[in-house]
N, CA, C and O atoms as a CHARMM CRD file, in Angstrom:
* protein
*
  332
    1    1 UNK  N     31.81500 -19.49800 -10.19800 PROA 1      0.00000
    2    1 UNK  CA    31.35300 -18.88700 -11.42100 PROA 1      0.00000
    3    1 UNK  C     31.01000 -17.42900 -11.13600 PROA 1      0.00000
    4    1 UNK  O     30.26400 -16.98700 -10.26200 PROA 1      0.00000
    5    2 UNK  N     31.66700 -16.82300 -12.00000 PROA 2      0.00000
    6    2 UNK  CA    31.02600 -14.86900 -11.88900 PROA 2      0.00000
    7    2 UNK  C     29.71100 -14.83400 -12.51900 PROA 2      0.00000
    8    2 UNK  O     29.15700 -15.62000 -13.28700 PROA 2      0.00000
    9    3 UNK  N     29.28400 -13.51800 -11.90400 PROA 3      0.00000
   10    3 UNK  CA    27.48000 -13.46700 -12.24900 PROA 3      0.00000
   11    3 UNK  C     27.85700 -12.13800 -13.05500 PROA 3      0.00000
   12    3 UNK  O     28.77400 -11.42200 -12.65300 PROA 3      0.00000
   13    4 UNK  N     27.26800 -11.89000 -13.98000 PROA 4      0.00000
   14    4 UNK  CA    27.24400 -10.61800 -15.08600 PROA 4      0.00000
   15    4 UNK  C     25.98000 -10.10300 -15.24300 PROA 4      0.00000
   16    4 UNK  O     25.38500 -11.03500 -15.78400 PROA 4      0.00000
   17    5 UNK  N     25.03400  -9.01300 -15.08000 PROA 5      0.00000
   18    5 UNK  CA    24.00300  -8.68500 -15.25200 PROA 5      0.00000
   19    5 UNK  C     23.48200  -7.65900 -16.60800 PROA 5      0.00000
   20    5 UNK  O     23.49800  -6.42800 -16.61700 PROA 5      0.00000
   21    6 UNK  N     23.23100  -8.16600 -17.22200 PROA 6      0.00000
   22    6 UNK  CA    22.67100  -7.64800 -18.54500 PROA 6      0.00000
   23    6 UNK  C     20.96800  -6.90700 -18.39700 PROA 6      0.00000
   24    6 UNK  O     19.93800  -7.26900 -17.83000 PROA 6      0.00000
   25    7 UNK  N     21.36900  -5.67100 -19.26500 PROA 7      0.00000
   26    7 UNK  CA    19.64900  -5.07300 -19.59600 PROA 7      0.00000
   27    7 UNK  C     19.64800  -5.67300 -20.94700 PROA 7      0.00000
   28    7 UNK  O     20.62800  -5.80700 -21.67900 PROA 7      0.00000
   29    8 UNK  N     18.30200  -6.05200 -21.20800 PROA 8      0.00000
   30    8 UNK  CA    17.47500  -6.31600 -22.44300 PROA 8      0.00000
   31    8 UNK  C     16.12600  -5.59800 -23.03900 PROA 8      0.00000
   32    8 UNK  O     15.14200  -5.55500 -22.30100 PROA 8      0.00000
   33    9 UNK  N     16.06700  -5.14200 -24.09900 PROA 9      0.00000
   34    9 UNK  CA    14.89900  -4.36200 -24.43200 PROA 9      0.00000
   35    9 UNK  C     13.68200  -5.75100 -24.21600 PROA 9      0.00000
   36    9 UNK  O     13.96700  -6.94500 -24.12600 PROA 9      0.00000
   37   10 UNK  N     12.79800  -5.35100 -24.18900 PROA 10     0.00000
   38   10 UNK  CA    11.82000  -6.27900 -23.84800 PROA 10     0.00000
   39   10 UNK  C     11.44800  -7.62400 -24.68200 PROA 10     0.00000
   40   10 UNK  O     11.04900  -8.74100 -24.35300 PROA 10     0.00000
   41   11 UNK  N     11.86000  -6.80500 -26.29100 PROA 11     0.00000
   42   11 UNK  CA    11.23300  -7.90500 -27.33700 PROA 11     0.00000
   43   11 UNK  C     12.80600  -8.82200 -27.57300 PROA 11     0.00000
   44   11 UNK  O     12.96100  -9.54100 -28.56100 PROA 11     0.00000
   45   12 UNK  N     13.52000  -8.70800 -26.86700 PROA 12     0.00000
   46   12 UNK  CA    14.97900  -9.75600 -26.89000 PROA 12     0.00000
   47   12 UNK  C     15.13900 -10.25500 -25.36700 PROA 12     0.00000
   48   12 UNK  O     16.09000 -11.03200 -25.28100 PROA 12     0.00000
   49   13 UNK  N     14.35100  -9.98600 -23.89300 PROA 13     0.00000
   50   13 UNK  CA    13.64400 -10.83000 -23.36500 PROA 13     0.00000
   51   13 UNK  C     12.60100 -11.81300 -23.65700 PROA 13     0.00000
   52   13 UNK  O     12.47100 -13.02300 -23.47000 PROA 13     0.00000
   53   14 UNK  N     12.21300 -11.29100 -23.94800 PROA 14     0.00000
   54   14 UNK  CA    11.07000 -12.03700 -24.90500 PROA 14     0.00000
   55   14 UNK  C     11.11800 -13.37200 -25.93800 PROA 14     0.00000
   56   14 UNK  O     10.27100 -14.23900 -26.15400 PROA 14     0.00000
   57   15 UNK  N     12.48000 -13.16200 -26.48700 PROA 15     0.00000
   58   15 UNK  CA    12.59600 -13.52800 -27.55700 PROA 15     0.00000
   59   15 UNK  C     13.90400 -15.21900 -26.67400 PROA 15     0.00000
   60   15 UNK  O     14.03100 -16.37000 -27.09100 PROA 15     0.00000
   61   16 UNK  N     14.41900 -14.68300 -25.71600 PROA 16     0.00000
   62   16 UNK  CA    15.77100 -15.45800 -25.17700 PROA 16     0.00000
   63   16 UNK  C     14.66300 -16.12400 -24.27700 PROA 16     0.00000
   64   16 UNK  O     14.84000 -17.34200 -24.27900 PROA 16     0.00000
   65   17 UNK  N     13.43400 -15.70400 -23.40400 PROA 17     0.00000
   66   17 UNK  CA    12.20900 -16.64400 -22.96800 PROA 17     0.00000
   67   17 UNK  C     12.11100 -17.49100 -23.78500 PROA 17     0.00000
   68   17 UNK  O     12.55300 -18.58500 -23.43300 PROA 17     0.00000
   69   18 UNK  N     11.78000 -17.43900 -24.56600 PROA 18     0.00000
   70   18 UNK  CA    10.97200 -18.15700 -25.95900 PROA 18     0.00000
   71   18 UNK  C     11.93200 -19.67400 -26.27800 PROA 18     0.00000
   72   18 UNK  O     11.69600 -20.88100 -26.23600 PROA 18     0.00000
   73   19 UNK  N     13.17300 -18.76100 -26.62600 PROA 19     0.00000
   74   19 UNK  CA    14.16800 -19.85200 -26.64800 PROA 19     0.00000
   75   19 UNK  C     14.47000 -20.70200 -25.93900 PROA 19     0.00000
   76   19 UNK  O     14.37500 -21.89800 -26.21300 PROA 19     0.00000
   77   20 UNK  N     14.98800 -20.12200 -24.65000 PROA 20     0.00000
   78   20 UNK  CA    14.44000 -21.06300 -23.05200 PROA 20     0.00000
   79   20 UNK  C     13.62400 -21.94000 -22.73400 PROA 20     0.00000
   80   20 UNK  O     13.80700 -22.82900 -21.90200 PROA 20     0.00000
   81   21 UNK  N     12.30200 -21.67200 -23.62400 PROA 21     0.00000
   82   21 UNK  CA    11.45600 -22.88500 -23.23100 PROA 21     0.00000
   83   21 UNK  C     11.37400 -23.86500 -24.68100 PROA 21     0.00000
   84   21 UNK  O     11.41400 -25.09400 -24.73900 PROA 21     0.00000
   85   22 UNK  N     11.27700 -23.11500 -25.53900 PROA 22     0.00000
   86   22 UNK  CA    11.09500 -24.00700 -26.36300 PROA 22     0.00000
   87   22 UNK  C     12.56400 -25.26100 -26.81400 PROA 22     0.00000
   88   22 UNK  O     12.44800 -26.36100 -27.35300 PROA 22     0.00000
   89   23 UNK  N     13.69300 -24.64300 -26.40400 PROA 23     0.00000
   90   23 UNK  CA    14.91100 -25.51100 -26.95100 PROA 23     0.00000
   91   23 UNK  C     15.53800 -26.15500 -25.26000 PROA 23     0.00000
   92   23 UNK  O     16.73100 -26.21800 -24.96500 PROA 23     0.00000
   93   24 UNK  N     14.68700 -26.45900 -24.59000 PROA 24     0.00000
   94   24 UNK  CA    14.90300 -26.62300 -23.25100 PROA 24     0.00000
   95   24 UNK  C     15.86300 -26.80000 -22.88300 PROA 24     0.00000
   96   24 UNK  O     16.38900 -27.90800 -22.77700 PROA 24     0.00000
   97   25 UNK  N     16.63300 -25.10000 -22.41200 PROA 25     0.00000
   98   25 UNK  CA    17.50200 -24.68600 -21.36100 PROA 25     0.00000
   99   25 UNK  C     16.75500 -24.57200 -20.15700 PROA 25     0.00000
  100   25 UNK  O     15.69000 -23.97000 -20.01800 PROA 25     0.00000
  101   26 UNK  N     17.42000 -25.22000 -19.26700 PROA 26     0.00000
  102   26 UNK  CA    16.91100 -24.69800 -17.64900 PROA 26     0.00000
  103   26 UNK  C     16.95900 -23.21100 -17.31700 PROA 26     0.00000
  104   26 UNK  O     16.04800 -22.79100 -16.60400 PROA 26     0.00000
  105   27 UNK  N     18.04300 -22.21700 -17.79700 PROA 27     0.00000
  106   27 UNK  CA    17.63100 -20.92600 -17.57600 PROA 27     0.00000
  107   27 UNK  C     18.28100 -19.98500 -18.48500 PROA 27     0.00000
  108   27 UNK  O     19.22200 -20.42900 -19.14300 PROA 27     0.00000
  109   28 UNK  N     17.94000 -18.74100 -18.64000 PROA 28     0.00000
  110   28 UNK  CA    18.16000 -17.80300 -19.46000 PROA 28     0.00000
  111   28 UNK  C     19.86400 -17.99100 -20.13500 PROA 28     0.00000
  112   28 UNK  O     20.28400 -18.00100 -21.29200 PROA 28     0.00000
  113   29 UNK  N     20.59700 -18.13600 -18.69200 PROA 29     0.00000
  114   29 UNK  CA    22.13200 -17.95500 -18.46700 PROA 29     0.00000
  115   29 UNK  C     22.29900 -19.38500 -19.43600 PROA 29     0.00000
  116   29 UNK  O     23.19500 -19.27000 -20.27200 PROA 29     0.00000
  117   30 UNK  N     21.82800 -20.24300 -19.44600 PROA 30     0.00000
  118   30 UNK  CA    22.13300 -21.50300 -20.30400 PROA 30     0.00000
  119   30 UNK  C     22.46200 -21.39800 -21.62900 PROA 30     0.00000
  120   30 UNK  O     23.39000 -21.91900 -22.24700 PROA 30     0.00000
  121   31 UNK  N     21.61600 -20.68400 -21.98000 PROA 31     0.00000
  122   31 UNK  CA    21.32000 -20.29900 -23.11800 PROA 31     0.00000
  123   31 UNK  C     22.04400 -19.44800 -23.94500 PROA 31     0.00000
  124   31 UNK  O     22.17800 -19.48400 -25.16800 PROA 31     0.00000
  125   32 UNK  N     22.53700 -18.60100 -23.03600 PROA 32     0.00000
  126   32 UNK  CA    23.63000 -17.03900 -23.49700 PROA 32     0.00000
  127   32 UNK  C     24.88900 -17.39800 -23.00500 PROA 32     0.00000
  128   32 UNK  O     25.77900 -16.57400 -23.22000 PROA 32     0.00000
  129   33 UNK  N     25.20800 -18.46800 -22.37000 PROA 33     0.00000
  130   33 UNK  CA    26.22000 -19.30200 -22.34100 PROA 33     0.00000
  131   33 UNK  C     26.91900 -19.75100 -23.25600 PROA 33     0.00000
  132   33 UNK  O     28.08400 -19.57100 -23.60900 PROA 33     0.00000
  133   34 UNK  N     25.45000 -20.82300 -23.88000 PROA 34     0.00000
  134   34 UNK  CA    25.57700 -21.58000 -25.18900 PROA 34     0.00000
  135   34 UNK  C     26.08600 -20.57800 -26.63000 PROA 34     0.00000
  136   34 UNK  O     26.78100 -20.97000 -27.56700 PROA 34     0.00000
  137   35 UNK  N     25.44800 -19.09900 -26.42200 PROA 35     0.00000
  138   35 UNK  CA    25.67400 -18.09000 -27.34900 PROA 35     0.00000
  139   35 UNK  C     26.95700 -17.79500 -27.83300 PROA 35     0.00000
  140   35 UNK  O     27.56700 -17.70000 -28.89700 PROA 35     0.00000
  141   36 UNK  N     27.18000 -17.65000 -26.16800 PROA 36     0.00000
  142   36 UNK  CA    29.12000 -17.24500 -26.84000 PROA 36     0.00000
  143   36 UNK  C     30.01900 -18.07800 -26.82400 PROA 36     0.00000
  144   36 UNK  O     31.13800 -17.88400 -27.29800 PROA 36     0.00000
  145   37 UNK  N     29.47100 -19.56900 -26.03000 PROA 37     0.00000
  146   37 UNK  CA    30.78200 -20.66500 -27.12800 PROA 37     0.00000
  147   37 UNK  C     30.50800 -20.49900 -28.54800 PROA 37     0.00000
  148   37 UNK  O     31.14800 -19.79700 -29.33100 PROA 37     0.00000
  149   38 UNK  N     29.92100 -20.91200 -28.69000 PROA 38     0.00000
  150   38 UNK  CA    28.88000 -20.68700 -30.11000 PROA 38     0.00000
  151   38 UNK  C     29.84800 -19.36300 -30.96200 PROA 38     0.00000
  152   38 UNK  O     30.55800 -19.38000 -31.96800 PROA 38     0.00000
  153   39 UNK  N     29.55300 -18.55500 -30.23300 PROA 39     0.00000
  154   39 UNK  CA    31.18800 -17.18900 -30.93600 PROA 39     0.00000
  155   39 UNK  C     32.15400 -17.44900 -30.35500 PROA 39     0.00000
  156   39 UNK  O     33.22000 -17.24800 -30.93800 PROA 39     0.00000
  157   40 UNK  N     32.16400 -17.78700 -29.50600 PROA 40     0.00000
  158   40 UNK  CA    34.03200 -18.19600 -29.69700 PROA 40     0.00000
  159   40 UNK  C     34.66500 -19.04900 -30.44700 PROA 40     0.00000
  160   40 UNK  O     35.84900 -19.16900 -30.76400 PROA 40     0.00000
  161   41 UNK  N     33.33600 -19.85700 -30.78300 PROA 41     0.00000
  162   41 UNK  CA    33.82100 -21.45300 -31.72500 PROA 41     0.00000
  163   41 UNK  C     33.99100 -20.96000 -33.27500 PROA 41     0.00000
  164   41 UNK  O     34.46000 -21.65300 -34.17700 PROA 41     0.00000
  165   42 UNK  N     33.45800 -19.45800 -33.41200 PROA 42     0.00000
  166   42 UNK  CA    33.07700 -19.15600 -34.81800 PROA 42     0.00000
  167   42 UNK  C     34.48400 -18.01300 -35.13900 PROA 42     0.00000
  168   42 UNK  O     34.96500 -17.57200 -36.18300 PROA 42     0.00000
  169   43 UNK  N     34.79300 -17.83900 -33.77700 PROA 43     0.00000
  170   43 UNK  CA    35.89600 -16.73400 -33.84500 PROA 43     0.00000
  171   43 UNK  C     37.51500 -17.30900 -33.95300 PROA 43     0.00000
  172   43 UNK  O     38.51400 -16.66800 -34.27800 PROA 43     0.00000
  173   44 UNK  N     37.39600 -18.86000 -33.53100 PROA 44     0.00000
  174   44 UNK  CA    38.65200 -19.62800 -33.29500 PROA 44     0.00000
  175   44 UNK  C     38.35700 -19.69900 -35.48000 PROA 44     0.00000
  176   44 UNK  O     38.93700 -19.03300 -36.33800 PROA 44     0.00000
  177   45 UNK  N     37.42000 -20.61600 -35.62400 PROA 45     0.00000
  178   45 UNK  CA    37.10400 -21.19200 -37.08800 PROA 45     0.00000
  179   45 UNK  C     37.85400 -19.91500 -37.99300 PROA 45     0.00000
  180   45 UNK  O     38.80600 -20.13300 -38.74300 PROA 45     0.00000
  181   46 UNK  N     37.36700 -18.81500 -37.82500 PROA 46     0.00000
  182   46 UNK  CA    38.00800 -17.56300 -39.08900 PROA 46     0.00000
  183   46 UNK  C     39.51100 -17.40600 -38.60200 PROA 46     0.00000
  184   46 UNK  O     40.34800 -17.03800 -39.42600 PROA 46     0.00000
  185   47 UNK  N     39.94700 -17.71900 -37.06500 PROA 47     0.00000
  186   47 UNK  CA    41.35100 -17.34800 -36.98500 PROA 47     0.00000
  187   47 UNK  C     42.21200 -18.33400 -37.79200 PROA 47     0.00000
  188   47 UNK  O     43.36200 -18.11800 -38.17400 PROA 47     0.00000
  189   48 UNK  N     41.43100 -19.53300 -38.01200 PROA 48     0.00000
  190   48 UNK  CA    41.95500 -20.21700 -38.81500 PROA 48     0.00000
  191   48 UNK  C     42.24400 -20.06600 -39.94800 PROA 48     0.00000
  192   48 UNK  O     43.33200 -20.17600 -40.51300 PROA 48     0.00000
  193   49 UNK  N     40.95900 -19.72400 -40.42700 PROA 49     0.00000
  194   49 UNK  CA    40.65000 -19.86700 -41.88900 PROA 49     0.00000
  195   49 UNK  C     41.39400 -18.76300 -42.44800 PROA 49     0.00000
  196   49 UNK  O     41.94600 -19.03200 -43.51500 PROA 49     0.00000
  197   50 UNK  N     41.59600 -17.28800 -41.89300 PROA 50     0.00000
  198   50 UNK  CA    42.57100 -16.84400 -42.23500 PROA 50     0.00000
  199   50 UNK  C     44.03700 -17.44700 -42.67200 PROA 50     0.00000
  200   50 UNK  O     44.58300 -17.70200 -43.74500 PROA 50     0.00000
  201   51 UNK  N     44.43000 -17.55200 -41.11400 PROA 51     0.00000
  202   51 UNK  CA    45.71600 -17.95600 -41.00600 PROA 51     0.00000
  203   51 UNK  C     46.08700 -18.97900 -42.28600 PROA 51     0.00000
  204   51 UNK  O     47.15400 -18.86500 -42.89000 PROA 51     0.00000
  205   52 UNK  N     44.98500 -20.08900 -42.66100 PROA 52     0.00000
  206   52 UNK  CA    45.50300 -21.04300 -44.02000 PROA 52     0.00000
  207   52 UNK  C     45.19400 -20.07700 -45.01300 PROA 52     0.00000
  208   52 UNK  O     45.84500 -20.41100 -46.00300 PROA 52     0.00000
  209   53 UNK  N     44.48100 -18.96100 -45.28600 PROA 53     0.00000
  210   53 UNK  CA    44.61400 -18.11400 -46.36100 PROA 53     0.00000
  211   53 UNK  C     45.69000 -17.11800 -46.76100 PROA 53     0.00000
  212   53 UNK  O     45.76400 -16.40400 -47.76200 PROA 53     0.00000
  213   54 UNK  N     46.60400 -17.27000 -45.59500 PROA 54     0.00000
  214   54 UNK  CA    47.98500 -16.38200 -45.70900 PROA 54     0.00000
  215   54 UNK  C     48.85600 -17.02600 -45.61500 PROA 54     0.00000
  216   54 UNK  O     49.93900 -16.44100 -45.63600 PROA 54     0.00000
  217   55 UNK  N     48.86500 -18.21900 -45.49700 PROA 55     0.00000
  218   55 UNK  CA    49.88800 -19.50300 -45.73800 PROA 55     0.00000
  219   55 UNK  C     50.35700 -19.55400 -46.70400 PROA 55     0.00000
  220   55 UNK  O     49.76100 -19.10100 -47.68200 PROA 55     0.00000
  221   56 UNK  N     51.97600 -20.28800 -46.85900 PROA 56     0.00000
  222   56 UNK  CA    52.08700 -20.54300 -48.49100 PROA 56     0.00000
  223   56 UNK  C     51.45700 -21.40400 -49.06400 PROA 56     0.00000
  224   56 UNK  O     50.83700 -22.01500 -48.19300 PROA 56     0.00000
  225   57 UNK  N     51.20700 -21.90000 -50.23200 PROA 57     0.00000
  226   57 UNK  CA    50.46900 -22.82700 -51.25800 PROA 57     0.00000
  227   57 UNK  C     51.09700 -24.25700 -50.87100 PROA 57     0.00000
  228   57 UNK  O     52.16300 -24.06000 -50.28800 PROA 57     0.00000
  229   58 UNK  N     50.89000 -25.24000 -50.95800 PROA 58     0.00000
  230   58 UNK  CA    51.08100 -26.27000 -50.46700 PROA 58     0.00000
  231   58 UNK  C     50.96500 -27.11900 -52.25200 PROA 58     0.00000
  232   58 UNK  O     50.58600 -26.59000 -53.29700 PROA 58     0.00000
  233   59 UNK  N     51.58600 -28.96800 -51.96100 PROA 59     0.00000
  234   59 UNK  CA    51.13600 -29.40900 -53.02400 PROA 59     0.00000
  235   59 UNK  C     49.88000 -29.73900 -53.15000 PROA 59     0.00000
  236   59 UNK  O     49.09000 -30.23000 -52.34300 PROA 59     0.00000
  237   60 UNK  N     49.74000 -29.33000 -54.55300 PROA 60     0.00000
  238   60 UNK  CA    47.93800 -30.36100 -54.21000 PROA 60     0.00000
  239   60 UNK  C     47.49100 -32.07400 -54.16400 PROA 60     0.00000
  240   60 UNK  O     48.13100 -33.08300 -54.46100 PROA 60     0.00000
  241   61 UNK  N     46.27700 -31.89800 -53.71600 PROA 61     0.00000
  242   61 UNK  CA    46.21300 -33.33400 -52.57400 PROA 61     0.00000
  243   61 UNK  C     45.45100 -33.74100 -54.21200 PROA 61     0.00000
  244   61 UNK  O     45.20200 -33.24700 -55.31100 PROA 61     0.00000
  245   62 UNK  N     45.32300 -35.01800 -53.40000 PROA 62     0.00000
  246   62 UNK  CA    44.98900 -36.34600 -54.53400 PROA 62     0.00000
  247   62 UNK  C     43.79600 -37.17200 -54.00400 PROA 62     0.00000
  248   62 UNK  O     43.36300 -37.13400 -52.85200 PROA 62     0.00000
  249   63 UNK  N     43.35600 -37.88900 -54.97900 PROA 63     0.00000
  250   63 UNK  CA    42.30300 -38.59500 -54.29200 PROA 63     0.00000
  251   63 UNK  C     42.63100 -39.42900 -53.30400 PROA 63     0.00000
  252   63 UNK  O     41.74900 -39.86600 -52.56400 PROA 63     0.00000
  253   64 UNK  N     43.62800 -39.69300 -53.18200 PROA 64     0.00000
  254   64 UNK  CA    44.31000 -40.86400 -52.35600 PROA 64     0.00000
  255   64 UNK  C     44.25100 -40.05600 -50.82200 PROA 64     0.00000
  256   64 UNK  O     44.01300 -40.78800 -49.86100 PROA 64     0.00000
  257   65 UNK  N     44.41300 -38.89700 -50.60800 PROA 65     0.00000
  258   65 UNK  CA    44.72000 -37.77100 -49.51000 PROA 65     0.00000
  259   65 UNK  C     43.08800 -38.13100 -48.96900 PROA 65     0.00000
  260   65 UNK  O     42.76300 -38.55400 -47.85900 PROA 65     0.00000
  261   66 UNK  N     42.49300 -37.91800 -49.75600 PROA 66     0.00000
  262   66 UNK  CA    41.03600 -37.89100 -49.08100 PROA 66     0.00000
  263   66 UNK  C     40.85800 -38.92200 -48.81400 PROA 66     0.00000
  264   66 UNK  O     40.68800 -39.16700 -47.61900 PROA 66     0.00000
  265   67 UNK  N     40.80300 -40.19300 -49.95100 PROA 67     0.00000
  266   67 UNK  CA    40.40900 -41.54500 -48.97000 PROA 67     0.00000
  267   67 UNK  C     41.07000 -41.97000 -47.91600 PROA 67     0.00000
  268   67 UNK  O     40.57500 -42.89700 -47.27500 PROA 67     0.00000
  269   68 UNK  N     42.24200 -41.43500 -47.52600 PROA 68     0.00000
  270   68 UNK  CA    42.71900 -41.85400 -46.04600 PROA 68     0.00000
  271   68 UNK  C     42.30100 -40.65200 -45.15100 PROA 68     0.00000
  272   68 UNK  O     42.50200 -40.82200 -43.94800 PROA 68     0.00000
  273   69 UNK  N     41.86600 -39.71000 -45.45200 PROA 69     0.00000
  274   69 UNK  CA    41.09200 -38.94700 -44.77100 PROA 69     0.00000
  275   69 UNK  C     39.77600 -39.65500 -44.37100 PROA 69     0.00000
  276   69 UNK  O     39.43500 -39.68700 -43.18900 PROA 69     0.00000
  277   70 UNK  N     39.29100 -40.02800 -45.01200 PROA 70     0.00000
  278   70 UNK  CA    37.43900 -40.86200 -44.76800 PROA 70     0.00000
  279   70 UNK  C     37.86300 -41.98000 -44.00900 PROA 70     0.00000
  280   70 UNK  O     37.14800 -42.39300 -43.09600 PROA 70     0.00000
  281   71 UNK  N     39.26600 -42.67500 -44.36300 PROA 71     0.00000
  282   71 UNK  CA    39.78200 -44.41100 -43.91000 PROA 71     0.00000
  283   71 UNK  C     39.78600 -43.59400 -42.29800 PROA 71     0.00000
  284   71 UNK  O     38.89600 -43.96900 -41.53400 PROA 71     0.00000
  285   72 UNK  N     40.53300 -42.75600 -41.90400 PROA 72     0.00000
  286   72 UNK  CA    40.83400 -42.22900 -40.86800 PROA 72     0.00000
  287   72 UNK  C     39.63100 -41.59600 -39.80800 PROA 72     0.00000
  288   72 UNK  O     39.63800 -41.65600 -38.57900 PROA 72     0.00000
  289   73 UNK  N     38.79000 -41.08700 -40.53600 PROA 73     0.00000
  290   73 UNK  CA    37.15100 -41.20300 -39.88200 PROA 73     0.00000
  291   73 UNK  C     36.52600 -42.05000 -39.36800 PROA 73     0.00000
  292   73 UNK  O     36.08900 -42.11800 -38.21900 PROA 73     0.00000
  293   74 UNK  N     36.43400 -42.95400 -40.46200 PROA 74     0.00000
  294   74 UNK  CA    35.68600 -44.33000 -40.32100 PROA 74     0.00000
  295   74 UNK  C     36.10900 -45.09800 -39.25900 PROA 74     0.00000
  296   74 UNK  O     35.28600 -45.76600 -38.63400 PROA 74     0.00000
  297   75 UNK  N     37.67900 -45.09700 -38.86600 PROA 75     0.00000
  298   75 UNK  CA    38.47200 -46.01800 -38.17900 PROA 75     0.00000
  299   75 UNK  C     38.49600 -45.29400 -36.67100 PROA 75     0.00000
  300   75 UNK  O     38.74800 -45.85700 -35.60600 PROA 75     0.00000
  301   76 UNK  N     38.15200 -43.84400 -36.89200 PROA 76     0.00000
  302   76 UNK  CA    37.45500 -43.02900 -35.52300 PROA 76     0.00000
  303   76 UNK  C     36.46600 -43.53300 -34.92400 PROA 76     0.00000
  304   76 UNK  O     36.35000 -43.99400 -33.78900 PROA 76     0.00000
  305   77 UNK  N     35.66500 -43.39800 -35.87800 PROA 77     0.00000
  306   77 UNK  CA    33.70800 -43.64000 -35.63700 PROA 77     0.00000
  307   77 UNK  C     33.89900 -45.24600 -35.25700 PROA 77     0.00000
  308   77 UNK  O     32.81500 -45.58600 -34.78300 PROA 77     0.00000
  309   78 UNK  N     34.45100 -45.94000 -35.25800 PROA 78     0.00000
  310   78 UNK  CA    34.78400 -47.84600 -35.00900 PROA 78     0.00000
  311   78 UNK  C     35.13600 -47.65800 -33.98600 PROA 78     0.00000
  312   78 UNK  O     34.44100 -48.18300 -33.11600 PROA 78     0.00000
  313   79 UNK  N     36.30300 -46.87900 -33.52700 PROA 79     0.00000
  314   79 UNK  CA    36.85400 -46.58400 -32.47600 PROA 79     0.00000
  315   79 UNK  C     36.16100 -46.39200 -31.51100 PROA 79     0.00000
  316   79 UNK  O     36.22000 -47.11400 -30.51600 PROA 79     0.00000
  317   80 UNK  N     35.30400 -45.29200 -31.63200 PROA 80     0.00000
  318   80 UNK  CA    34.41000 -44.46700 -30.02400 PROA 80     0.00000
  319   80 UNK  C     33.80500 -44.54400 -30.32100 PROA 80     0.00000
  320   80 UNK  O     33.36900 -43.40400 -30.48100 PROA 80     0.00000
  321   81 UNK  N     32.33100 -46.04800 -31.10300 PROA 81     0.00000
  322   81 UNK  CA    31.18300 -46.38000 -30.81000 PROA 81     0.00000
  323   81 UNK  C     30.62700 -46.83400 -30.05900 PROA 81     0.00000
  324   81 UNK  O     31.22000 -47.88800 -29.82900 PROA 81     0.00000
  325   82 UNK  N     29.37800 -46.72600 -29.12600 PROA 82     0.00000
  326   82 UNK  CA    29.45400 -47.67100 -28.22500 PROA 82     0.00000
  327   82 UNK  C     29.30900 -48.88100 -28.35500 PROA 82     0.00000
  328   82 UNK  O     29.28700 -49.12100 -29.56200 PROA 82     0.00000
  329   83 UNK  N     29.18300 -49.89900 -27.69600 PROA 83     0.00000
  330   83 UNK  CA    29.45800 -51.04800 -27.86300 PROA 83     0.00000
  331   83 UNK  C     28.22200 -51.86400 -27.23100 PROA 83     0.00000
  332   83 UNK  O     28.21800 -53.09500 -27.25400 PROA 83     0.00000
């Protein structure tokens, strides 16, 4: 793993402490770890959400589309419960 060293003004030390103890990360790096999956997960989501906003129009779905959408959940969540 590479080590990266960051300055922080005091009251965003302060503030990533705070977080540290109270949402119990073992250390600072846990935490600012967690930050930028956290943006990368938010940066993949809009590359998406674009990309289906410049798509062509599709037909529209039916109620039937969704209940095998939920059938297909449900039959997930059955799947990888524990047992």
């Amino acid at each position: 793993m590479s080590t990266m060293n960051i300055s922080l003004p005091e009251t965003l030390k302060t503030f990533v402490d705070l977080q540290v103890s109270q949402r119990g990360y073992g250390t600072s790096s846990e935490y600012v770890r967690e930050l930028i999956r956290k943006d990368q997960d938010r940066l993949q989501l809009r590359e998406l959400l674009l990309s289906g906003a410049s798509s062509s129009p599709t037909a529209p779905v039916s109620a039937n589309y969704f209940d095998g959408l939920r059938e297909r959940v449900h039959q997930g969540i059955r799947t990888h419960s524990p047992r």
